[in-house]
C-alpha positions, -999 to +999 in steps of 0.1 A: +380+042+017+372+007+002+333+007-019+318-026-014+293-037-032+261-054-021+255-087-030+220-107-032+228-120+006+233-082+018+195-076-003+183-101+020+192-087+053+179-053+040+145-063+027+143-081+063+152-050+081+130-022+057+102-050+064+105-045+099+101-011+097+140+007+092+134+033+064+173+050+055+187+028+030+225+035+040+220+024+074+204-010+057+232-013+036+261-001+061+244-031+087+240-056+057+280-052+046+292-053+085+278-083+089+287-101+057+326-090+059+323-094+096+335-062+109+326-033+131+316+000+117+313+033+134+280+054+133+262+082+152+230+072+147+223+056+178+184+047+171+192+024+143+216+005+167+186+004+192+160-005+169+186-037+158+191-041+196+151-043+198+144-066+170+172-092+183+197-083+151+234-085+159+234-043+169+272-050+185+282-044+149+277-009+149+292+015+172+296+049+179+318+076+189+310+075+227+317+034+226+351+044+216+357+066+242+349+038+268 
């Protein structure tokens, strides 16, 4: 397991995402680092991927245990 910081960009994306109405703080910051080091992450919650999905935020990041089985 690698611990990543956040850094003032990653703040950004979250503060966009909690203003659009996302309330859980490690999905903010597990979205905020996929993007900035560019790389999928696995997760089961599959709202949060919607609610990216619905708000036109690159939700292809995240995936999920039934993606992998596809």
């Amino acid at each position: 397991i690698n611990i990543v910081a956040p850094t003032g960009e990653d703040l950004k994306v979250m503060y966009e995402l909690l203003r659009r109405g996302w309330k859980d703080i490690l999905d903010l910051s597990l979205y905020a680092t996929a993007i900035r080091i560019d790389s999928r992450v696995l997760t089961m919650d599959r709202s949060f991927k919607k609610f990216l999905k619905d708000h036109g935020f690159h939700y292809q990041l995240l995936i999920t245990h039934k993606d992998l089985l596809s």
